[in-house]
N, C-alpha and C positions, 0 to 999 in steps of 0.2 A: 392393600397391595400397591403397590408403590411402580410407577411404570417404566419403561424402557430405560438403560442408565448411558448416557452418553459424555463421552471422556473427553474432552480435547488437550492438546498440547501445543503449549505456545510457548516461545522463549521468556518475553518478558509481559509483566500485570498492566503496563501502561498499551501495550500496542493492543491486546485482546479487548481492553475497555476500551479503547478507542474505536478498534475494525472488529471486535464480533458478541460483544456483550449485548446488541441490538438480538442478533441470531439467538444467544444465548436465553435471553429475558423469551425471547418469541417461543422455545423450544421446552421450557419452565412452563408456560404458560399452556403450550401444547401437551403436555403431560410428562416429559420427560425428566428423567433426573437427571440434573448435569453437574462436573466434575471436571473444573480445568487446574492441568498441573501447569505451574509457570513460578518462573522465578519473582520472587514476590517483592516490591520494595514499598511502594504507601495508598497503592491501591487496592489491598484486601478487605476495607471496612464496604467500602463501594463496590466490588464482587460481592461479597457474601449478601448483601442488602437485597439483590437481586433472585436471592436464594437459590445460590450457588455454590456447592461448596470446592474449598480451592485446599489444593496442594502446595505447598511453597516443592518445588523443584529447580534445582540449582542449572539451568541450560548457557554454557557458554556459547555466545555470537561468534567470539575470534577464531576463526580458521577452525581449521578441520585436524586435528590432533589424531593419527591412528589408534594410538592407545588410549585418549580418552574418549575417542569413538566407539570403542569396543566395549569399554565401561558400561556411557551411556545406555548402547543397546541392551545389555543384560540389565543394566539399573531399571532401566522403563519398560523390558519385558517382566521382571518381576512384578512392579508395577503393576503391570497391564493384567497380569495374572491374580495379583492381589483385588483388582477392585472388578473383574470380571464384567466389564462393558460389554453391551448389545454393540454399540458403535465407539471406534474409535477417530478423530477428527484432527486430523496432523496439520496445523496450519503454518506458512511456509518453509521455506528449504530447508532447514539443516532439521528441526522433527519432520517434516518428513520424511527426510531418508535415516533418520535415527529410528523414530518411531516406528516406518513402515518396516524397516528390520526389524523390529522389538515386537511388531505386528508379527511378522510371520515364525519368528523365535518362538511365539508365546501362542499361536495358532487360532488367532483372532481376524476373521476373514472382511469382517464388515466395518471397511477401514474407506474415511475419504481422506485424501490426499490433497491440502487445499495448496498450491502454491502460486502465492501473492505477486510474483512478481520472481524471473529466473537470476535478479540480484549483479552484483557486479562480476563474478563469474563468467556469467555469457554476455556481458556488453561486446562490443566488435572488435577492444582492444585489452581482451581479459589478461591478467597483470599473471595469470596463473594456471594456463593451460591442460599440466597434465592434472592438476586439482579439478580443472572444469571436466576433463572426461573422465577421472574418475568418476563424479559425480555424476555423470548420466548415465553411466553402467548401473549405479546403485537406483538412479531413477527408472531405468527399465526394470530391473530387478521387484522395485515395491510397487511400481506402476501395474503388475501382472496382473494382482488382485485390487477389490473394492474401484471404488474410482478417483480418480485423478482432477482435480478442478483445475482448470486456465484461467485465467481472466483476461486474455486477448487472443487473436485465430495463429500468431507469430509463436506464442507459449506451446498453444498446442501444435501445431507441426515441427517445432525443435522437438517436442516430446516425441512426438511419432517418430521422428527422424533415430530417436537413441533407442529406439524398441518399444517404446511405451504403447502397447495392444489401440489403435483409434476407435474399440467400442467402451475404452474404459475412460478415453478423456471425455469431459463435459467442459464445455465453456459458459462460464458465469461471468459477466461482464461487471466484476468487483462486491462490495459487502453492500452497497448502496447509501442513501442519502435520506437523513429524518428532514425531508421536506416541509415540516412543523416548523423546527428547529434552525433551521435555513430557510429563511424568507428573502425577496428580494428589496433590495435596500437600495436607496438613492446617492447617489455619486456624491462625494463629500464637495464644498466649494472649493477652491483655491484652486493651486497647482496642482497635477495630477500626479497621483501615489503609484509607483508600478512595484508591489510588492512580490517575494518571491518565498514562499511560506512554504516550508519545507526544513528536515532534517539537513543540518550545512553539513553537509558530502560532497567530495569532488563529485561523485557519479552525478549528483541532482545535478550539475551546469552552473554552480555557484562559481566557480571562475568567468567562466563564461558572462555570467551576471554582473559582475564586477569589471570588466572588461566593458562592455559595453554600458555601464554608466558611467566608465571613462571616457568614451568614446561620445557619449551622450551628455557628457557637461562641456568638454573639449567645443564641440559644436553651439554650447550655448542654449542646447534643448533646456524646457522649463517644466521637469519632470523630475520628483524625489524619487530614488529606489531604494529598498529597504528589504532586507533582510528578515524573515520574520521566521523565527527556531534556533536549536540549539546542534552543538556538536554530539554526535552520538559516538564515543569512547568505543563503545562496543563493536562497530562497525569499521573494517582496513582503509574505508575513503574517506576518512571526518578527516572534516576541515579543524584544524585548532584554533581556542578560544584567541591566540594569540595573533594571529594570523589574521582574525575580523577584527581585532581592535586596531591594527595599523591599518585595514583597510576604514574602519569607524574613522582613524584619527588623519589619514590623507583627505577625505570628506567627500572622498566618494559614495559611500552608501551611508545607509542610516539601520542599525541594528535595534530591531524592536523585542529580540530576544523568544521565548516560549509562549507563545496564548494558550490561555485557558477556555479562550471564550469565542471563536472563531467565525462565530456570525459577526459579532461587533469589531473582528479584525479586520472582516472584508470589507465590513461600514466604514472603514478608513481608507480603502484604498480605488482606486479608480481601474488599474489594468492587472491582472495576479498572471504570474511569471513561472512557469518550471521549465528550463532546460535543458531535460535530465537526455542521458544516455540510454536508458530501454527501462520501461516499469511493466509492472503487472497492469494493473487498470487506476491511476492514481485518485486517489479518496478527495485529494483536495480540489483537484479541477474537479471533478464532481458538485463538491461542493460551494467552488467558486460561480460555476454553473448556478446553480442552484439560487446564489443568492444574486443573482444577475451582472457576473462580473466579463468584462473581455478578457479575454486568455491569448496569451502569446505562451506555445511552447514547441517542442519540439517533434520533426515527423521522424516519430520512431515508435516501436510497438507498445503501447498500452496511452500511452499520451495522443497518437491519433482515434481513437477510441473514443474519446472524448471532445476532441475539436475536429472541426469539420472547416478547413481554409474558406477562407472570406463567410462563414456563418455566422460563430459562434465564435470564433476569435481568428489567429493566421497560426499557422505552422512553419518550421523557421529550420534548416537543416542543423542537425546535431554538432556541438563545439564550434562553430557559428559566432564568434560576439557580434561581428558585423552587420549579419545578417538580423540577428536579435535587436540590434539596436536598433536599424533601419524599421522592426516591426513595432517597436517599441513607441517611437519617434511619431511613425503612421497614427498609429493612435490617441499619444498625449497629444496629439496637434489636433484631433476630429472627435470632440465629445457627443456630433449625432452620431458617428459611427460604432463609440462606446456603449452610445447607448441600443444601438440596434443590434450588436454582437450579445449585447447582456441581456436582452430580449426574447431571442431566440436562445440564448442559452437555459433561462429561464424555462422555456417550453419543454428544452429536450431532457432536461430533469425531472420533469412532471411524467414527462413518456418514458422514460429509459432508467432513470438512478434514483428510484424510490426503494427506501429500504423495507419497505414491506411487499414490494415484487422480490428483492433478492433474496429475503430471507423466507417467502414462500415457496421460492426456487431450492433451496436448499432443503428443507422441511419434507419437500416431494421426493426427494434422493433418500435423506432418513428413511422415509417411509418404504420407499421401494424397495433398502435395506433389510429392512423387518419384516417384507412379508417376501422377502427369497428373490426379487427379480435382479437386484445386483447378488451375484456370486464374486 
């Protein structure tokens, strides 16, 4: 007899291995049978390994098309109806409000609704307004039933704010951090590396970044910044490939491109940099954290979450280079200070971003699922 079968939906194979094939493997392991639909590209040999079986499901990122929104939901209510899940597991925006429609199209109650982060949508200067209130009408709408995940206290009061019931939001403070896998690692010698590891998106503050290592060579500062990811296509804020190579070739930044291997990226860098305009709960300062890095980023909702001013690194206001620089600057110049922000960072990943508290968190929701207490 084979036990509970649990579904999730995610856009793409590289982001579910990255943020929840951790949950995934823990949930295998707990007895469940899991089933994630996603658009597949070279990560299927590495799901299934996990003994996972996967859907290739075609989910476009770009914008919100009416008619192939309408698609979708009848596509992944059949779906939903074809593989009869105990639980359905919507992970962020655009499955969730696809899914949690295809959830209630197909009359599937035991639905969580994980959203990662409310995306450039609800940034302060959303490019697409009546798209954004669309989208929280549909979010109160799927928010009615199962539950809704946050990953900061700003996520869930916008939800409240659109209707979303506050007995159905939960706050999870992100997927967590294989603190194994992330060790804390010693500051390389030389000049100090202020790397900015992230998907290059306008939204992450990668202008911003670039700006103030203008600002930060112009002065003479003795501090490389570097770029560390790619342009994601799929996404309305990517920065183009073209665009970093003139900034590669004025010699402002240093472009180190995609890591595979993220502990030994942070073993190169002395300061890790994000930005950004508003996240869910970001994975990487997590695990910059984690591997005892200073953190300069930005105070805005999911990234305060994670640093805590004069701790654990500084907080710097949003589209800022000036400001970024000036923290920047603070730091490449005070390597006791690096090391006491990487210190306590280290600590608060041990207390806070271990991924066997988050995916035990999540596990007790499952559960409460199956035996009736979520409706």
């Amino acid at each position: 007899m084979t036990g509970p079968k649990l579904l999730i939906l995610v856009t793409e194979d590289w982001y579910f291995h990255s943020h929840r094939l951790a949950l995934a493997r823990t949930a295998v392991t707990s007895g469940f049978e899991v089933v994630v639909a996603t658009r597949i590209g070279e990560l299927r040999p590495a799901i299934e390994a996990a003994g996972i079986r996967v859907i290739d499901y075609p989910f476009d990122r770009r914008g919100m098309n009416p008619l192939r929104a309408i698609l979708d939901v009848l596509r992944l209510a059949r779906l939903i109806r074809s593989e009869r899940p105990d639980i359905v597991h919507n992970v962020a925006l655009k499955p969730v409000v696809l899914g949690g429609l295809a959830c209630r199209l197909s009359g599937c109650r035991n639905v969580v609704n994980a959203i990662a982060g409310m995306g450039f949508l609800f940034t302060e200067r959303s490019r697409a307004p009546l798209v954004s209130a669309i989208v929280r009408i549909l979010l109160a709408m799927v928010g009615s039933r199962g539950v809704t995940i946050v990953q900061n206290p700003d996520d869930g009061r916008l939800l409240a704010k659109a209707g979303v019931p506050a007995s159905r939001i939960r706050h999870l403070p992100g997927v967590g951090v294989d603190l194994q896998a992330f060790q804390q690692s010693p500051e390389p010698s030389g000049v100090p590396v202020a790397a900015l590891p992230a998907r290059l998106l306008w939204d992450k503050g990668v202008a911003e970044f670039v700006e103030a290592a203008r600002i930060l060579k112009s002065r003479g500062v003795a501090v490389r910044c570097v770029l560390v990811g790619m342009p994601d296509k799929g996404n309305p804020t990517s920065v183009g490939t073209e665009q970093v190579a003139a900034w590669v070739k004025e010699g402002v930044v240093e472009w180190w491109g995609h890591s595979t291997d993220m502990p030994a990226t942070f073993s190169r860098t002395s300061i890790v940099c994000l930005p950004s305009y508003r996240e869910g709960f970001p994975k990487v300062l997590a695990e910059a954290a984690a591997c005892g890095r200073p953190i300069v980023t930005t105070d805005v909702p999911g990234c305060r979450e994670v640093v805590t001013d004069g701790d654990n690194g500084m907080l710097v206001p949003p589209r800022s280079a000036g400001q970024l620089a000036m923290a920047i600057e603070a730091l490449a110049a005070d390597r006791a200070l690096r090391h006491q922000f990487g210190l306590a960072g280290r600590r608060r990943a041990e207390r806070e971003f271990s991924s066997e508290s988050a995916n035990a968190s999540m596990l007790r929701i499952y559960g409460e699922m199956l035996t009736g207490l979520q409706a």
